[in-house]
C-alpha positions as CSV (number, residue, x, y, z in Angstrom):
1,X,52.8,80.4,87.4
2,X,52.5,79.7,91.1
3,X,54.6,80.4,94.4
4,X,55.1,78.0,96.5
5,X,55.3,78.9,100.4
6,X,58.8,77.5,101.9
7,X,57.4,74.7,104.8
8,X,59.7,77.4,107.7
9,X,59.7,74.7,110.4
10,X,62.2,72.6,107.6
11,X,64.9,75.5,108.6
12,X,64.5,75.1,112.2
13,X,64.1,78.1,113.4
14,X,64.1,79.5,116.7
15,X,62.2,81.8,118.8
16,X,62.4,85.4,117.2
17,X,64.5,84.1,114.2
18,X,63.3,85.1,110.6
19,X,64.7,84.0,107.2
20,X,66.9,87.3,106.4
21,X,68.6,86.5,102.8
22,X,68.6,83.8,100.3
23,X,69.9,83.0,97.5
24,X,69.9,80.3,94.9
25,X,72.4,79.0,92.6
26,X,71.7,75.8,89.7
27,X,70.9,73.3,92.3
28,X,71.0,74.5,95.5
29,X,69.8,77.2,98.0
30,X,71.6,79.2,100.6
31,X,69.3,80.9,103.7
32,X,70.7,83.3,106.8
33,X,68.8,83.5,109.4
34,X,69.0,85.8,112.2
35,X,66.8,86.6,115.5
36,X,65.1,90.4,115.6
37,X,63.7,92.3,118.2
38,X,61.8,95.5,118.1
39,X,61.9,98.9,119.1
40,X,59.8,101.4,118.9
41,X,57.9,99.4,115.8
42,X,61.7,99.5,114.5
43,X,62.9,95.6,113.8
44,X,66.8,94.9,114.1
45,X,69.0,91.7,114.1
46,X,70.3,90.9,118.0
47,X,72.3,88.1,117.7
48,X,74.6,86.5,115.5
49,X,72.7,85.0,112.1
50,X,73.0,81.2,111.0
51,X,73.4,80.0,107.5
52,X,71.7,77.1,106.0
53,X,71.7,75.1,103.1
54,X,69.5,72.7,100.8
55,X,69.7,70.8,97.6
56,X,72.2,69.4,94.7
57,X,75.5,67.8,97.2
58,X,77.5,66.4,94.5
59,X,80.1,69.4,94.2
60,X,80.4,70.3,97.8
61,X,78.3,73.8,97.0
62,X,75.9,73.4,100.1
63,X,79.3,73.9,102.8
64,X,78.7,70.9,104.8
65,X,82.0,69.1,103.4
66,X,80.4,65.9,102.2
67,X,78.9,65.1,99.0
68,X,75.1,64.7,99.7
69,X,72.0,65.7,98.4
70,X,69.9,67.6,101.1
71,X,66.6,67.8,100.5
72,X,66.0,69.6,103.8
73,X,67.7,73.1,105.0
74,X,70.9,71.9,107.0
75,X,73.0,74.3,109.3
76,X,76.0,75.3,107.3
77,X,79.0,73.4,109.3
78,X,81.4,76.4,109.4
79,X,79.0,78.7,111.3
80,X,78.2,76.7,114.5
81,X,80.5,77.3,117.2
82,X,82.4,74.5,117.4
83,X,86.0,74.5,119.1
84,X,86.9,70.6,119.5
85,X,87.0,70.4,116.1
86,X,90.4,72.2,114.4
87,X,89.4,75.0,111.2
88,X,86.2,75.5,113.0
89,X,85.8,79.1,114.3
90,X,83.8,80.3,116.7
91,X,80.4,81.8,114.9
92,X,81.0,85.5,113.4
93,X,78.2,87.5,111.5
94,X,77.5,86.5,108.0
95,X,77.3,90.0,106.0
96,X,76.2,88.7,102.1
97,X,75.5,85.2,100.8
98,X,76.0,84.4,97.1
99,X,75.3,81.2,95.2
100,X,76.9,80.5,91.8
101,X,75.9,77.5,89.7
102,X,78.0,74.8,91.9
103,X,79.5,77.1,94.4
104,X,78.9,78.8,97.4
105,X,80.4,81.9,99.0
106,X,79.6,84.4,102.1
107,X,81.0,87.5,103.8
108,X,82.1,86.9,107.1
109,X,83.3,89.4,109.5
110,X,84.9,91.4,106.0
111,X,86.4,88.2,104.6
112,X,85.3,86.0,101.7
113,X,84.8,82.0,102.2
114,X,83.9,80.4,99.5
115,X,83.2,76.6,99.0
116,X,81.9,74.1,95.9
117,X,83.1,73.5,92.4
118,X,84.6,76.5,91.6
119,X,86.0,76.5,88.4
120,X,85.6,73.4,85.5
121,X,89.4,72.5,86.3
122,X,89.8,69.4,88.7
123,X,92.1,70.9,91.4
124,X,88.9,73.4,91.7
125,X,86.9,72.6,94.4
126,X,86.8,73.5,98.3
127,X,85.1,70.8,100.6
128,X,84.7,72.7,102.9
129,X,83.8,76.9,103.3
130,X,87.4,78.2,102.7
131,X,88.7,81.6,103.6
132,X,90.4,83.2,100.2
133,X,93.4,85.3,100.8
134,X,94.1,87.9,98.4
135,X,96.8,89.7,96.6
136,X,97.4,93.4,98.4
137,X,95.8,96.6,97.2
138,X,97.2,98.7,94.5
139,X,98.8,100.5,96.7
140,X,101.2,97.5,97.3
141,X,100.0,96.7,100.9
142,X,97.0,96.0,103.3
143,X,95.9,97.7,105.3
144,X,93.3,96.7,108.5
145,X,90.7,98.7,107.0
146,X,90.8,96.4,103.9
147,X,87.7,94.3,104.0
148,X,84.8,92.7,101.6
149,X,81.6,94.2,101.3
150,X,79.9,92.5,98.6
151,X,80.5,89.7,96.4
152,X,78.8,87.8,93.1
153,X,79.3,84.3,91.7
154,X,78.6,83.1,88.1
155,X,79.3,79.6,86.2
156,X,82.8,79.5,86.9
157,X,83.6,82.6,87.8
158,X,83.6,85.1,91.0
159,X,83.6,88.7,91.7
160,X,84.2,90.3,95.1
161,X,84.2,94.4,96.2
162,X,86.3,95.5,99.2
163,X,85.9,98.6,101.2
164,X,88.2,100.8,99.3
165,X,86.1,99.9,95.7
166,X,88.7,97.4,94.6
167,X,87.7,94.2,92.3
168,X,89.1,91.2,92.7
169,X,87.9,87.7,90.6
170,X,89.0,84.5,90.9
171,X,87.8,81.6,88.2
172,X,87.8,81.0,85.0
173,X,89.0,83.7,82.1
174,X,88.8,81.9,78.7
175,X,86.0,84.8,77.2
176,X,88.0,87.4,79.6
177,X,84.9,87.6,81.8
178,X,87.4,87.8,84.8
179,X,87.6,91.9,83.7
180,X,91.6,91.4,83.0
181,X,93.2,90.7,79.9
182,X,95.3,87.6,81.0
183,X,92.8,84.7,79.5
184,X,93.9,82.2,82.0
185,X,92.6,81.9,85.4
């Protein structure tokens, strides 16, 4: 079996940016990028990262809002600073990237976006990256120190960790793979 070198100048990077994380999902491949300097023979990031996308359109997973295939790496739309356009935030760090088999999702700035074909049911896809909002803590309220560290998508299914250790899923449950005994999602 052989590996086969990604062509870089497809991402369109520029000067001191580096591919920092990927990740793949069926049909479709999520990149961050992010410019580095060095100290002391030390690299570290310097500026905020970019996310791109390539591949399989059809279910919205690549976060560009339309349903096209992409055989080159496109800027995801959500991340360019953009303010005449209304939902479009200004560019905030990208912490983790996750692919599932026709969804996408990120941590940005300690919340969750997620965007694709979710979950088999119809009413289950976002067009466009989507922040999720989530019920409070245990404890019965949120608090500002509340915020998502890592997350994991499967098939139809989707696991995210905040700060404090907490789970939280969101998808389908029809095996109980959600981790709670309710079998619907």
């Amino acid at each position: 079996m052989l590996l086969e070198k990604v062509d870089e100048s497809k991402i369109l990077l520029e000067d001191n940016e580096r591919v920092l994380t990927i990740s793949c999902g069926a049909l479709h491949t999520l990149v961050k990028t992010g410019k580095m300097a060095y100290l002391f023979s030390t690299q570290f990031p310097i500026d905020k990262n970019r996310l791109f996308s390539c591949g399989f359109g059809e279910t919205y997973a690549l976060g560009n809002g339309d349903t096209k295939n992409c055989p080159d790496f496109e800027q995801v739309n959500f991340i360019k600073t953009n303010t005449s356009r209304p939902n479009y935030q200004k560019a905030e760090e990208v912490e983790k990237i996750a692919c599932g088999l026709t969804h996408s999702g990120c941590i940005r700035s300690g919340k969750i976006y997620i965007w694709g074909l979710y979950s088999h049911k119809d009413s289950s896809v976002l067009k466009i990256p989507t922040v999720l909002e989530f019920n409070a803590s245990a404890s019965g309220r949120k608090s500002e120190n509340d915020y998502f560290i890592d997350l994991a998508l499967g098939d139809a299914l989707s696991v995210f960790l905040n700060s404090k250790g907490e789970c939280y899923t969101l998808g389908e449950n029809i095996d109980g793979q959600l981790g709670i005994p309710n079998v619907s999602s």
